[in-house]
C-alpha positions in Angstrom: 99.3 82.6 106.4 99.6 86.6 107.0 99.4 87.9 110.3 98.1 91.1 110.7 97.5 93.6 113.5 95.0 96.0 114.9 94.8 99.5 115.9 92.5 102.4 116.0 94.7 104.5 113.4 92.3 107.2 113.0 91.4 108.0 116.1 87.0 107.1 115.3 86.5 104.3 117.6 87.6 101.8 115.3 90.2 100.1 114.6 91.7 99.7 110.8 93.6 96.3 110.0 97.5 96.7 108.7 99.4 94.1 107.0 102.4 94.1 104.5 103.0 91.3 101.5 105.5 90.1 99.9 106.9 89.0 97.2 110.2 87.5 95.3 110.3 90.3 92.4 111.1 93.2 93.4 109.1 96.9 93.9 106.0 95.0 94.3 105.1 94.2 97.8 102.7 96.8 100.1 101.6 98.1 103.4 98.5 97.6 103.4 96.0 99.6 105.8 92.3 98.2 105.5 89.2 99.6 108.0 87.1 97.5 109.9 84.6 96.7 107.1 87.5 95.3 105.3 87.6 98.5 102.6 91.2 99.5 101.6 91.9 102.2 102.9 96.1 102.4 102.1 98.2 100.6 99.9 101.4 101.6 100.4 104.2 100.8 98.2 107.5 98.8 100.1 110.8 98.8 98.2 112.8 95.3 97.6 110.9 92.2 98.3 108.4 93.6 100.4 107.9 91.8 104.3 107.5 88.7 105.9 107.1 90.0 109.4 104.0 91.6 110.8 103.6 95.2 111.7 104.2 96.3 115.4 102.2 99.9 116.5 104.8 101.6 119.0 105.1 104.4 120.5 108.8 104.5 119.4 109.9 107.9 120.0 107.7 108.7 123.2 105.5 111.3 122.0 102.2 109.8 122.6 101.2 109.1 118.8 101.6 105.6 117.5 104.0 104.6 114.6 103.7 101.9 112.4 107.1 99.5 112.6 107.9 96.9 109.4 111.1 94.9 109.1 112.0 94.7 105.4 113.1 91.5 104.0 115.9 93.5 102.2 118.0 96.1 103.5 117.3 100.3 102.0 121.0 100.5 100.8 124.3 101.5 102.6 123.8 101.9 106.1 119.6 102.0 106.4 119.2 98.7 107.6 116.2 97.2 106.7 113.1 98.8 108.4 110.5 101.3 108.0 108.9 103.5 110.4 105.9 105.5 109.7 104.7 108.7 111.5 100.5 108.1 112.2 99.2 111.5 113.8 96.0 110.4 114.4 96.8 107.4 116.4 97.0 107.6 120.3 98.4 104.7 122.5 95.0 103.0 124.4 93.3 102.1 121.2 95.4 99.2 120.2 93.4 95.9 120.7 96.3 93.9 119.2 99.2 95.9 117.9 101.8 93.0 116.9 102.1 89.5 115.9 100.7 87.4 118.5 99.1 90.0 120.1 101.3 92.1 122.2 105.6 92.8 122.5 105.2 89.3 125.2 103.9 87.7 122.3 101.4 85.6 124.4 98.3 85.9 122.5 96.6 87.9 125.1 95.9 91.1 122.8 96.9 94.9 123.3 95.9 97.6 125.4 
């Protein structure tokens, strides 16, 4: 089973639907950003295996635009760990209705903002 997550990524009222895959060969897996008919709207190519976790939408640096958060099931090379962060400008904190697994970071199934 995938678990996905939801967030108004484009700022139009509704939200898009972001997942990753993955895979055991290599250079194949994807982020995968879909909006809320269900239409691809991003495909997004992960190095490695791809990921087994679902995407969080933080705020990680504090500017007031969300990010998109994946942990990689295989590390970048020396000393980049295994995660990807990507910059979405479009995307404001208060339009999340259920930004990581299981709803929110206390993971109680209660949904976002």
């Amino acid at each position: 089973m995938k678990r996905v997550m939801a967030g108004d990524l484009d700022h139009d009222s509704s939200p898009e639907v972001v997942f990753t895959t993955y895979s055991t060969a290599g250079d194949v897996s994807h982020l995968i950003i879909l909006n809320a008919g269900g239409v691809p709207v991003y495909k997004i190519p992960i190095q490695g295996r791809g990921s087994m976790s679902v995407p969080t939408l933080p705020d990680v640096d504090g500017d007031g635009t969300i990010e998109i958060v994946i942990s990689l099931k295989d590390t970048l090379g020396s000393g980049l760990g295994g995660v990807q962060i990507w910059d979405v400008l479009s995307a404001r904190a208060g339009s999340l209705p259920w930004p990581t697994g299981r709803g929110n970071l206390l993971r109680n199934g209660l949904g976002g903002q």
